[in-house]
N, C-alpha and C positions, 0 to 999 in steps of 0.2 A: 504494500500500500504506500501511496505517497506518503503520508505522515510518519511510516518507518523511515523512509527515507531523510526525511526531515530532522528527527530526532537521532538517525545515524548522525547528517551533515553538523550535528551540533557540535561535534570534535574537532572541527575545521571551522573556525571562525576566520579565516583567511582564504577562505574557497572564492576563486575569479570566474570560475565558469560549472553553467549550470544547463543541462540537457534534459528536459521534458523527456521522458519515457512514453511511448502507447500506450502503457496501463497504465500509468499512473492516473486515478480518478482527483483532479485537484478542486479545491475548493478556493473560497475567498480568505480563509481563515486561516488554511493551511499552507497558501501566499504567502500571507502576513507573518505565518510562524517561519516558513524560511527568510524571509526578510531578517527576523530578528536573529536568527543562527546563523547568517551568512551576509550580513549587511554590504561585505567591500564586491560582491559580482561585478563583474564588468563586459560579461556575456554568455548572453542567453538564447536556448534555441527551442522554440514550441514548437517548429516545424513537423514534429511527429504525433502531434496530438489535433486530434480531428473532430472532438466533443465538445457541446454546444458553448460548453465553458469558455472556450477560447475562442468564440466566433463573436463577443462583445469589445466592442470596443472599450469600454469602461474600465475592463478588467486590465488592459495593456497601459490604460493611463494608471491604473493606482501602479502595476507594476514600474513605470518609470518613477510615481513618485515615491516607493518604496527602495529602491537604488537610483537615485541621484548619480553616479558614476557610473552609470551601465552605457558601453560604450557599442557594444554588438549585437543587434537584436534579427532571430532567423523566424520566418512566419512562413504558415499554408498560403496563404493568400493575402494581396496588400488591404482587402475589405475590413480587416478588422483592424484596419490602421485609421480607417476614418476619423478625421477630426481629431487625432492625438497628436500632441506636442512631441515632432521629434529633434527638438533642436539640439537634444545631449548627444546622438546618436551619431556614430562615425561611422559604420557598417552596417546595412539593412541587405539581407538575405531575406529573397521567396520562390516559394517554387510554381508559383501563378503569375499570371499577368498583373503586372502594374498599373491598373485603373483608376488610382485616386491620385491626384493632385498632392502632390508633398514639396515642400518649401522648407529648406532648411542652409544654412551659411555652416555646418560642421558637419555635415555626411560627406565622406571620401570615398568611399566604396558601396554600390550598390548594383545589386545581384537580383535579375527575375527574369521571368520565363521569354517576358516581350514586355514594351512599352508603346503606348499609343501613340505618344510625341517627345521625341527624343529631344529634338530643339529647347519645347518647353523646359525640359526636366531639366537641361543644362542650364536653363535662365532663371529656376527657382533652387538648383542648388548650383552656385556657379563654383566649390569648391570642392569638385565633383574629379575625382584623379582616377578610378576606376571603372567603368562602365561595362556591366555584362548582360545584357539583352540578347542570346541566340536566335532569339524569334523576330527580331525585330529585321526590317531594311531600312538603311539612309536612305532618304525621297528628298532629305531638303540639307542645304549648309549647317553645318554645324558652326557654333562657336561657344569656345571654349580657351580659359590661359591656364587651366591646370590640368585638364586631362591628356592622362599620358599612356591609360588604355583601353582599348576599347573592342569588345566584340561583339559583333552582327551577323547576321544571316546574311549580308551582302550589303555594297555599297552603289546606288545604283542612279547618284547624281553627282555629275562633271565639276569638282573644285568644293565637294562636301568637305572636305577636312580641309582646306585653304585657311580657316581661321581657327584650327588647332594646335596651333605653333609650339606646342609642346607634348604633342602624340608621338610614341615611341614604339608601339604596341598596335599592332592591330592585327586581330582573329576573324576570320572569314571564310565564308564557302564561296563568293564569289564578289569581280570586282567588276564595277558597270555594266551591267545585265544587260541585256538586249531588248529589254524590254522596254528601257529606257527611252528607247528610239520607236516605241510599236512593232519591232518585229517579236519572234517567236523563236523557242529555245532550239529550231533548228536552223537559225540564222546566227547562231556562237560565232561560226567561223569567218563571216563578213564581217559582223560587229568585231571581232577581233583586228581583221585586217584594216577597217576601218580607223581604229583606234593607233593600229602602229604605223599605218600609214601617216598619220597627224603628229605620232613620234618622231618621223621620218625627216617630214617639213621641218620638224622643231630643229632634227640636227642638222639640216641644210642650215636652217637662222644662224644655228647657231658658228657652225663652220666660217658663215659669211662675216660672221664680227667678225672673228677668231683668226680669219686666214694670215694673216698678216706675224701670228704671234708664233714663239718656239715650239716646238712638233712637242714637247715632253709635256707640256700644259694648254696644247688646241687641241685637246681629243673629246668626240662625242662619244659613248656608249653604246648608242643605241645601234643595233646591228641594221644592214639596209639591205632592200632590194636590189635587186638587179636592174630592173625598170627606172629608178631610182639612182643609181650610178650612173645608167646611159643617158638619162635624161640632161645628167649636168654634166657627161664628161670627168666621171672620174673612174680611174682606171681600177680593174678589182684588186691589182699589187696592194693599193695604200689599206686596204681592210683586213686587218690581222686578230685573228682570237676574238670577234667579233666586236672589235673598236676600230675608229674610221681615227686615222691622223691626216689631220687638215691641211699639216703643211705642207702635202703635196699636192693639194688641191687649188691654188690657185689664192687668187686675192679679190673681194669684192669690189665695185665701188660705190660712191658716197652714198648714190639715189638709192641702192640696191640696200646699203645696211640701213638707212635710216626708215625705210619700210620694212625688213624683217625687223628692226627692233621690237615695233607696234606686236609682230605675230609673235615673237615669243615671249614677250609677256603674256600676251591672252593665252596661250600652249602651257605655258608654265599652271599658268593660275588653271588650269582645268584638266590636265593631266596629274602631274607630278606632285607628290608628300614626301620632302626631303628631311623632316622629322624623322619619319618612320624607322627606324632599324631593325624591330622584331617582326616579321609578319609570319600567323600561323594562319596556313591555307586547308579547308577542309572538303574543296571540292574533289571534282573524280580526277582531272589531265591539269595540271601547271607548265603552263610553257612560259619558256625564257621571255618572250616577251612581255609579261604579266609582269616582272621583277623591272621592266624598263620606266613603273610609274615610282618607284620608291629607289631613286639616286644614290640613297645613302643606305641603304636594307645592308645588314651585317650578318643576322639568322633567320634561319628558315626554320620554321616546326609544321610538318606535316601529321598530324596526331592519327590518324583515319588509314586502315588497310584499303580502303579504296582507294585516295590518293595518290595518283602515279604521276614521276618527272615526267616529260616526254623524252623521245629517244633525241640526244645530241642536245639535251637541257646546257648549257652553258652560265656562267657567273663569274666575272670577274671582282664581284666587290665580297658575295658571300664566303663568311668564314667557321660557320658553325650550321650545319643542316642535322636534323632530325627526323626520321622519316621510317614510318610504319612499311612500309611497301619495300619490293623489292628496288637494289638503285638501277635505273637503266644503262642499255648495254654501252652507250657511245654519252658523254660527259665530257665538257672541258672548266673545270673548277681550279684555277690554279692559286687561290689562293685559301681555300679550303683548308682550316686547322683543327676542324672536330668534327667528326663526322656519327651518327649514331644510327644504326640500321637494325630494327629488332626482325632481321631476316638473313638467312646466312647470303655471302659474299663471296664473288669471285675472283680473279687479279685486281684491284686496285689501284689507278696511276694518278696519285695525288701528292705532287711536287711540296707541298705545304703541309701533310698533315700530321700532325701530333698524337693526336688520339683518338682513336680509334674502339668503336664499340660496338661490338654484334654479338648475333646469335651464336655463330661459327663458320668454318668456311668450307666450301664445297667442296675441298682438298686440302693435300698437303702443300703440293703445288703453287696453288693459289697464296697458299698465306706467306711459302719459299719468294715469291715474284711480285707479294705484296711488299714484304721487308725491302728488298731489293728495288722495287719503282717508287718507295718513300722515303727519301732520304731521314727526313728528318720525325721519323714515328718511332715515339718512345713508348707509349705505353697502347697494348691491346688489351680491349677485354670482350671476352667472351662469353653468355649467360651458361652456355653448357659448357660443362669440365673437360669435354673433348673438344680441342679447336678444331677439327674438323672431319668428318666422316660421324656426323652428330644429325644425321637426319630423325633417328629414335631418340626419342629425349628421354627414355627410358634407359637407355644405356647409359653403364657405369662408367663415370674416366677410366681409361687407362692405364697402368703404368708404361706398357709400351711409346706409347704414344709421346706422353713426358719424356721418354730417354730420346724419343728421336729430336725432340724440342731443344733438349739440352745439345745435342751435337748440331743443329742447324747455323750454317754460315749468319754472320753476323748477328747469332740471335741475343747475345750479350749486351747488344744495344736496345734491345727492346725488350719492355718490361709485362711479360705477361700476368694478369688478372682473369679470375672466374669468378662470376657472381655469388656473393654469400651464401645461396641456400645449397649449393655443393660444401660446404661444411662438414665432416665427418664421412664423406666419400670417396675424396680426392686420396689418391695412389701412393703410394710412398715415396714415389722417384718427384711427387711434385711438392711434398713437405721436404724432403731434401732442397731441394731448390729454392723454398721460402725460406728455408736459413739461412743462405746464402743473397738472399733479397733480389732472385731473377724473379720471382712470381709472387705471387699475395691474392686477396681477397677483394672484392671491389669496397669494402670500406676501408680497409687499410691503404689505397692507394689513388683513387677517384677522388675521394672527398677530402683529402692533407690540403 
């Protein structure tokens, strides 16, 4: 019964957080009694209790005024928030839609299923730094100076984050919908072309200041067509690793920059979020062109098995990818220094990376000509105790296997790791080698 529980928590007069159970049948009185046995809370989650008790409003107001320092409040639905003073409140959790009007200058994080008016929300808590709405899509501009992240079911108007100057963070299943323009989900790949096409113009603009300056700081990014090359006369030589160097390109003049100025502004303001550095993507295919709207993007987190690179994904700025899916077969990442794949892996050719983190690898082979195409990877880790030939994850490590690790060319320089829950199975030839500190566990060596 709740009131056990109550009269348990009386031995903890220091307790900060307090979680509604199912059963628990609470009253107004038995509120009050935890109040007085636990007065310092500073968060609270009723989100698992579904009786009529918690569906008043009333109740959620004495509760704040019963902890005055309650800083994190988790609910079923925002209805039973109607009319309560949430001004103490820095974290609101729900697992419904957000339908009531909330005005508050000290909530930073707020968490629910969808939002009706994201704009609004931002204009009645303007000190709003987290935003998680999955259900929701951008339709209109945002503005915001402290939000710094934010996730959506999709972004699906031109220069929406333009006055979020301090977004760093952004989760999505997709970015400017087609729908935006009146077509239909089988028009992706126009709407696409559309869009990189308008990339395209930008780095012509941009090329046209630029001609004039040193080849190692007049570079665009954006990869171009071929259509697009012939049109201005540039030769495919100057396009390498999919950056265009201007300074083989010629030099504008006056008339010609003083009208592309005009167009990249307006291009900037409607494509590009050079804020952004984290973007986690949950649709099905990410193609490289998709990463041409966020300039400055540093990591990629793909959370979703459906989620696939496409084949010849390309990145020069990304340095940390995450990704559920297997990696595609042709890739040029060169500056790539963490890479995390919860699926086994084949050869690897990534000039930049550090560390490395999978399932296991499709061979011995493979991990021999991973070492070998990574200069610089010091530490692997792998979630199964066999790096590789680990397609049963029922099977036990090794010890064979560890001996041939230990005689493997250059493997001295790389620190192999298997995930903690191989604890108490790993081989003897691989505790040998944790003494010696060629090997460890993924907390003793991930987390330092």
């Amino acid at each position: 019964a709740f009131e056990d529980a109550v009269t348990y928590a009386e031995k903890f007069p220091n307790l900060l957080q307090w979680v509604f159970s199912a059963q628990h049948l609470v009253t107004s009185e038995s509120l009050a009694h935890l109040a007085r046995a636990c007065p310092l809370i500073t968060h609270m989650d009723t989100s698992h209790i579904a009786h009529s008790w918690l569906c008043q409003a009333e109740v959620y107001t004495n509760m704040l005024q019963y902890w005055p320092n309650l800083r994190s409040l988790s609910v079923t639905e925002s209805s039973v928030l109607a009319g309560v003073d949430l001004s103490c409140l820095a974290e609101l959790r729900m697992w419904g839609e957000l339908c009531i009007d909330i005005q508050s200058h000290s909530l930073r994080i707020l968490e629910a299923a969808c939002c009706s008016s994201i704009p609004n929300l931002l204009k009645n808590c303007p000190n709003l730094s987290e935003l998680i709405v999955k259900g929701s899509t951008v339709t209109f501009e945002l503005h915001s100076a402290h939000l710094h992240t934010l996730a959506v079911e999709g972004v699906a108007c031109k220069g929406a984050l333009d006055h979020c100057m301090a977004l760093t963070d952004l989760d999505v299943d997709w970015i400017l919908h087609p729908r935006e323009r009146g077509t239909t989900h089988d028009d992706t790949e126009d709407d696409e072309s559309r869009l990189t096409s308008s990339l395209h113009t930008l780095a012509d603009n941009v090329q046209s200041l630029q001609g004039q300056g040193d080849s190692s700081s007049s570079r665009a990014v954006w990869p171009r067509s071929r259509d697009t090359d012939e049109r201005n006369g540039i030769q495919r030589g100057s396009q390498r690793n999919g950056m265009l160097d201007t300074a083989s390109t010629g030099s504008a003049t006056a008339g010609e920059v003083s009208a592309d100025t005009n167009r990249v502004d307006r291009n900037i303001h409607s494509y590009l979020h050079p804020s952004i550095q984290t973007l986690t993507y949950r649709g099905i295919l990410l193609k490289s062109r998709m990463l041409e709207c966020f300039p400055n993007i540093c990591r990629l987190v793909c959370p979703s098995i459906d989620t696939q690179l496409e084949a010849g994904f390309h990145s020069i700025a990304l340095t940390s990818i995450t990704l559920e899916a297997a990696m595609p077969k042709n890739y040029s990442l060169p500056h790539l220094e963490s890479l995390t794949c919860s699926n086994s892996v084949g050869r690897l050719r990534l000039p930049a990376l550090t560390l490395l983190h999978v399932y296991s690898f499709y061979s011995k082979r493979a991990l021999v000509e991973t070492i070998a195409s990574c200069p610089l990877l010091s530490i692997i880790c792998t979630i199964h105790g066999n790096p590789w030939n680990s397609v049963n994850p029922w099977v036990h490590p090794s010890n064979k296997i560890w001996q041939e690790i230990r005689d493997l060319e250059h493997s001295r320089n790389v620190r192999f790791v298997v995930s903690g829950w191989n604890r108490g199975i790993m081989p003897d030839e691989f505790e040998q080698m944790r003494k010696e500190y060629r090997v460890g566990y993924t907390a003793e060596w991930i987390e330092r």
